[in-house]
C-alpha positions in Angstrom: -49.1 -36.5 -23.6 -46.8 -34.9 -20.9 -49.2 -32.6 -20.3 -52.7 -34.6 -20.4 -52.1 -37.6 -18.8 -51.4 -35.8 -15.7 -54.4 -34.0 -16.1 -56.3 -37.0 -16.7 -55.3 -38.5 -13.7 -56.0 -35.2 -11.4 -58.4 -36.0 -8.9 -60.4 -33.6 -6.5 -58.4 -32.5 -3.1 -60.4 -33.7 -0.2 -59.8 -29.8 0.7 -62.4 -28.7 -1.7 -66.0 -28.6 -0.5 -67.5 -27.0 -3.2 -66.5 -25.8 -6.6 -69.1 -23.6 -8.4 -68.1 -22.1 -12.7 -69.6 -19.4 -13.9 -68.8 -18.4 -17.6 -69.4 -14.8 -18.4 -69.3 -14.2 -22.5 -67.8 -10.4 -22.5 -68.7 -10.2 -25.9 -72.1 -10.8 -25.3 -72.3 -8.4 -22.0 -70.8 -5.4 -23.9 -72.4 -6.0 -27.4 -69.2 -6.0 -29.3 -65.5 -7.7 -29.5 -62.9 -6.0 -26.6 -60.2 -7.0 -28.9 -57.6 -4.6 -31.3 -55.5 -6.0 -34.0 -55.4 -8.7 -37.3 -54.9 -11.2 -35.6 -56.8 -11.2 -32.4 -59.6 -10.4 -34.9 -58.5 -13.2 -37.0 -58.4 -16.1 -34.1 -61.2 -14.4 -32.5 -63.3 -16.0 -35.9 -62.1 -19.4 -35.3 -65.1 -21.6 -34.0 -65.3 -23.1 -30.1 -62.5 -20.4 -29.4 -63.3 -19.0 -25.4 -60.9 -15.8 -26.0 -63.7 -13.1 -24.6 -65.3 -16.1 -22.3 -64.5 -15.0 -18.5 -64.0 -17.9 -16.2 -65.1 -17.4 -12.4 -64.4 -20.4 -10.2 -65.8 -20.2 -7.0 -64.0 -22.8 -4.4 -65.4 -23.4 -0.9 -62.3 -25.2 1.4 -62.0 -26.7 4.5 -58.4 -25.7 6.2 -57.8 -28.0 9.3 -57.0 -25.8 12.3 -58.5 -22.7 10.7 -59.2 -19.8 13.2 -62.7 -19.4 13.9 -62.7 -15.8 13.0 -61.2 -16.6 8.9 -64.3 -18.8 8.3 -65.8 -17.8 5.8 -63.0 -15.5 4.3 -63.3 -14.9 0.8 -60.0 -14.6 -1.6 -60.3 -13.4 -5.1 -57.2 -14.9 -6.8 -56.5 -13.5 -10.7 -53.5 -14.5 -12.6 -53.0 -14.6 -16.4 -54.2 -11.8 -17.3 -52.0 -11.0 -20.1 -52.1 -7.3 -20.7 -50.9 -7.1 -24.2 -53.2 -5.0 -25.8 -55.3 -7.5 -28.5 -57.7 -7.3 -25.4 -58.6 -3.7 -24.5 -58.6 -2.4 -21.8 -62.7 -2.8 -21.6 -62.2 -6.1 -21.2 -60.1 -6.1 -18.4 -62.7 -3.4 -16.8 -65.0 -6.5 -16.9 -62.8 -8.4 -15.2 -62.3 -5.8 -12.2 -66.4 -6.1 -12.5 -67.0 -9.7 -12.3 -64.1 -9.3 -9.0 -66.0 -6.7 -7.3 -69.6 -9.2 -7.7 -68.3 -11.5 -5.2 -67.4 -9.0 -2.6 -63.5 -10.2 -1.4 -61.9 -9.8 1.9 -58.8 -10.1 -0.2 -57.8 -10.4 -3.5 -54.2 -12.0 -5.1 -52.8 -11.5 -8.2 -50.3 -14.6 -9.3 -48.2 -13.1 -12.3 -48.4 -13.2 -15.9 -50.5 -9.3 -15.4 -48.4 -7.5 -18.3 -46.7 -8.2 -21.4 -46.2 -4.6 -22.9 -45.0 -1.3 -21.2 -47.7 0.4 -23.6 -50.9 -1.2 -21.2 -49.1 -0.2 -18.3 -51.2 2.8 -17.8 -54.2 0.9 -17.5 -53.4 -0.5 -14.4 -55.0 2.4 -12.0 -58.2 2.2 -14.5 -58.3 -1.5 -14.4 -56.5 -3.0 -11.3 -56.2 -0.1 -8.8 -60.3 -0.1 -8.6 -60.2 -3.1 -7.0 -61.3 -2.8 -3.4 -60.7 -5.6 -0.7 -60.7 -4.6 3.6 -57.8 -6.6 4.2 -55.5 -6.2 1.6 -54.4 -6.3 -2.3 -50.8 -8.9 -3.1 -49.2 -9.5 -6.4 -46.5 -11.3 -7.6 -45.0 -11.8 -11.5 -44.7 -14.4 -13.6 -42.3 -15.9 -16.2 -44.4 -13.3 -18.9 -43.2 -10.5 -17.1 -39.9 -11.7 -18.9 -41.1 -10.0 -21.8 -41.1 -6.3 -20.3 -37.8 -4.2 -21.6 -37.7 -3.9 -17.0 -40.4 -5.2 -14.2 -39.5 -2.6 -12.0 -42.5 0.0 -13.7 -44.7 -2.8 -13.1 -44.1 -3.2 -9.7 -44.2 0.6 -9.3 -47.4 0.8 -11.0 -48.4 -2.0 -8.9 -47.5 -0.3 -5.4 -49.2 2.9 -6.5 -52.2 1.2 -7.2 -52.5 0.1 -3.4 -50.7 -3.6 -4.0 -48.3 -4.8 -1.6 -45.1 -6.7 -3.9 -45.3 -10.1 -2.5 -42.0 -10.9 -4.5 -39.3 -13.2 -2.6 -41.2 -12.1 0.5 -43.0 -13.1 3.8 -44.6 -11.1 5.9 -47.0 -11.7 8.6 -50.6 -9.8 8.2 -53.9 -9.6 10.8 -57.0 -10.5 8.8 -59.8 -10.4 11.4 -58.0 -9.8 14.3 -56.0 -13.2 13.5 -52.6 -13.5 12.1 -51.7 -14.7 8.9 -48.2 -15.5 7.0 -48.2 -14.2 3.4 -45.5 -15.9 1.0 -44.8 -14.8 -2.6 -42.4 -17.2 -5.0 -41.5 -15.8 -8.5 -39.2 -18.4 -9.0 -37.8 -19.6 -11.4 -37.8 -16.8 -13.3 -37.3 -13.9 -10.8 -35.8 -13.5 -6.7 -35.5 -16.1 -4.6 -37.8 -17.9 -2.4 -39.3 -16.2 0.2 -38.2 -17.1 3.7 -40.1 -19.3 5.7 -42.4 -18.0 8.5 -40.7 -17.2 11.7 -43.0 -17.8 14.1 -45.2 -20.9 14.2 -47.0 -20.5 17.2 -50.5 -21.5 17.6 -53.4 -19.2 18.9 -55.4 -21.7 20.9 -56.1 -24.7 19.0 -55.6 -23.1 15.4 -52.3 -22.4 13.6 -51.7 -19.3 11.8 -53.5 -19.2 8.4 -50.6 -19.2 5.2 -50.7 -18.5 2.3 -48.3 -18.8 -0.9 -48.8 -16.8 -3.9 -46.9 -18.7 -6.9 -46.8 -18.7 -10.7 
């Protein structure tokens, strides 16, 4: 109950102009499961289970004040992916598919992205393809937890052509306008990241920001 009758009382943010699903059955696409291991084989079986379905929401907002140069911007934002190795790596190579279909100017990654060093290596075959012209952010989440050390991660993350958003703000041009990019790993990890220093406005629009958080 704690949980859904929030949810049941959720309503649309005026923000949100449009909100488009698309479902994408991986096992279908590929012709066989992406999965290894009993038991991801085992719960894979149970009936109205979505564990290969890929969920691609596709949100149009309207941002009061936005620069007339961001409309239009387009952010892929992935979290939870859950490396862990009951899905392969195939499946994750779908994912970095389904990503490149809509074509991002930028693309976030909120945490939970591994849970076992030994999928660490598919993070330049899976991740690192991604492609985005103004830039590629990550954070961790509380899954992370699991890892004997984050710090491989992040490397792996950083090599890959990330920038570590962790307990940090930095300010970014995206279209010739500026931008303040926040990550919070919080509670589990850092601190929270300072708060933009400079709030100036550039003519009648204040400076896009935006929070990456678990």
């Amino acid at each position: 109950p704690l949980w859904v009758v929030p949810k049941l009382a959720e309503r649309v943010p005026a923000a949100i102009l449009a909100n488009d699903t698309q479902v994408i059955d991986v096992e279908a696409k590929l012709g066989y499961r992406p999965i290894a291991g009993r038991q991801a084989h085992v719960l894979a079986r149970f009936p109205g289970n979505e564990y290969l379905r890929l969920s691609v929401h596709r949100k149009e907002l309207r941002i009061p004040g936005l620069a007339p140069a961001l409309d239009g911007l387009s952010i892929a934002h992935l979290s939870d992916l859950h490396m862990l190795g009951n899905l392969t790596e195939e499946f994750y190579a779908e994912v970095v598919a389904a990503t490149h279909a809509l074509s991002p100017d930028v693309v976030c990654i909120t945490g939970d992205i591994l849970e076992h060093p030994d999928c660490l290596p598919w993070i330049p075959r899976t991740l690192g393809q991604l492609a985005a012209p103004h830039g590629r952010y990550f954070i961790i989440g509380n899954h992370e937890k699991r890892l004997p050390a984050t710090q491989p991660l992040r490397a792996a993350m950083v090599a890959a052509g990330y920038v570590d958003l962790g307990s940090r703000t930095e300010q970014v041009a995206w279209r010739g306008e500026p931008v303040w990019l926040s990550g919070s790993e919080r509670p589990w990890f850092g601190s929270e990241p300072p708060p933009p220093d400079d709030d100036r406005s550039t003519g009648d629009a204040r400076p896009l920001r935006v929070l990456l958080s678990h």
